[in-house]
VOPAGU-2260 file (C-alpha; in pm, 1 decimal, decimal comma):
REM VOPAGU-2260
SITE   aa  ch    i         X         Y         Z
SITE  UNK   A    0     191,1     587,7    -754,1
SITE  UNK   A    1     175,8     889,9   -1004,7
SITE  UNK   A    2     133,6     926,0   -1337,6
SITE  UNK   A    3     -45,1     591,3   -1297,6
SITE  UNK   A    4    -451,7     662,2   -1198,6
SITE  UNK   A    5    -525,4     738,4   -1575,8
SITE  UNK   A    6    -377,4     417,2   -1751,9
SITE  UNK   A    7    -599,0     198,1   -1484,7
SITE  UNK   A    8    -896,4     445,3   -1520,9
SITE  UNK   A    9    -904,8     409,3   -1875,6
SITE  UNK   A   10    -890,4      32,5   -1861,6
SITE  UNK   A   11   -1171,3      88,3   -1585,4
SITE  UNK   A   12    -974,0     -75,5   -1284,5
SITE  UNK   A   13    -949,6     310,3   -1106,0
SITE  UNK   A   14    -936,5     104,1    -788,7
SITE  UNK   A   15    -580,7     -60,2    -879,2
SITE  UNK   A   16    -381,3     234,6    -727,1
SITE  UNK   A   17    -495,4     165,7    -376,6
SITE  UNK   A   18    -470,8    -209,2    -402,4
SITE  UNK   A   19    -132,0    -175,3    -523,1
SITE  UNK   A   20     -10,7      86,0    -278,0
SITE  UNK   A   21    -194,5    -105,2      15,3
SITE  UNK   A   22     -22,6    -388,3     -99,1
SITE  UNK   A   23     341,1    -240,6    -142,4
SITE  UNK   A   24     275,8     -66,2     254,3
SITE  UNK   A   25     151,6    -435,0     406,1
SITE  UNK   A   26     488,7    -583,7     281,6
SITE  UNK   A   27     667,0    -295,8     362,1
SITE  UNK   A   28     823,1    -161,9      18,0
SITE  UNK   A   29     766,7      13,6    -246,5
SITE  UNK   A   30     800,9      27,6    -629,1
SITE  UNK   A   31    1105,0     179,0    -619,6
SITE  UNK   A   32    1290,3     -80,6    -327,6
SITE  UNK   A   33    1134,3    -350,8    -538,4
SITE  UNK   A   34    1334,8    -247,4    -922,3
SITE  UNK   A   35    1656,9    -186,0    -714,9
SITE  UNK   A   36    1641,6    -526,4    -558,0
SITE  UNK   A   37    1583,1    -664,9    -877,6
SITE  UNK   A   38    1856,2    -471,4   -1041,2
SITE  UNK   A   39    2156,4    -581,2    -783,8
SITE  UNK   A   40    2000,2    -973,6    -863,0
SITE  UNK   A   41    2033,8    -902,8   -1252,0
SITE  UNK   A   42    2376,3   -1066,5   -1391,3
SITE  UNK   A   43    2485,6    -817,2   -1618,3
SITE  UNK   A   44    2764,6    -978,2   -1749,9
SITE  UNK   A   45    2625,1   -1282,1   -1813,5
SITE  UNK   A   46    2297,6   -1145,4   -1993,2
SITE  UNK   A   47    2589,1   -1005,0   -2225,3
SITE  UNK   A   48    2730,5   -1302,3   -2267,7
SITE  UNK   A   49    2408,2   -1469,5   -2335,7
SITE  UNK   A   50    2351,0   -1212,7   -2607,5
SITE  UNK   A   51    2682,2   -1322,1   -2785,7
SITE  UNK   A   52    2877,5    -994,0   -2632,4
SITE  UNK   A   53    3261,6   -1118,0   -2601,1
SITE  UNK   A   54    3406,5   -1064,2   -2277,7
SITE  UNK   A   55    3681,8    -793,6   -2386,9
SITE  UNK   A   56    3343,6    -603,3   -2462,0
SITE  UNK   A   57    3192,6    -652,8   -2143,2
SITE  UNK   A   58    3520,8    -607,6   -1953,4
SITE  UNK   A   59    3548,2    -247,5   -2165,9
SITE  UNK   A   60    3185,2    -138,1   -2084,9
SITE  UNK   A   61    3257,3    -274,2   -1707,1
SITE  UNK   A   62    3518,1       2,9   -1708,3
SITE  UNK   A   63    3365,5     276,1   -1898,5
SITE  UNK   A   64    3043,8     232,0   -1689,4
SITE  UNK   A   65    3318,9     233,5   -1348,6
SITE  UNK   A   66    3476,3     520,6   -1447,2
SITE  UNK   A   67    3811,7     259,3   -1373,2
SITE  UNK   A   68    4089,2     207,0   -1659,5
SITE  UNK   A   69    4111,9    -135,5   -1845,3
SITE  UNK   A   70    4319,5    -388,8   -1771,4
């Protein structure tokens, strides 16, 4: 995991890297598998919603994000 050995070093846990990363290889993933599965579970749409976004808002970032025409 780079870029990470000096945050847990400084908090004096230099040992966290390789209990993370033996823990990502005995389940067979990795950080990165792990934020995409939890990015295709994440309701966009509805976290908008939530936040008080209308729907012709969502609907118009739906198809500027697509690349597909309104409608």
């Amino acid at each position: 995991m780079p870029g990470t050995i000096p945050v847990f070093t400084a908090m004096g846990r230099a040992g966290e890297v390789a209990r993370q990363a033996a823990a990502y290889r005995s389940h067979a993933t990795s950080p990165y598998a792990e934020m995409l599965k939890a990015a295709r579970r994440f309701d966009r749409a509805a976290y908008l919603a939530d936040a008080g976004v209308s729907g012709t808002t969502v609907a118009a970032l739906r198809a500027r994000a697509t690349g597909q025409p309104r409608g």
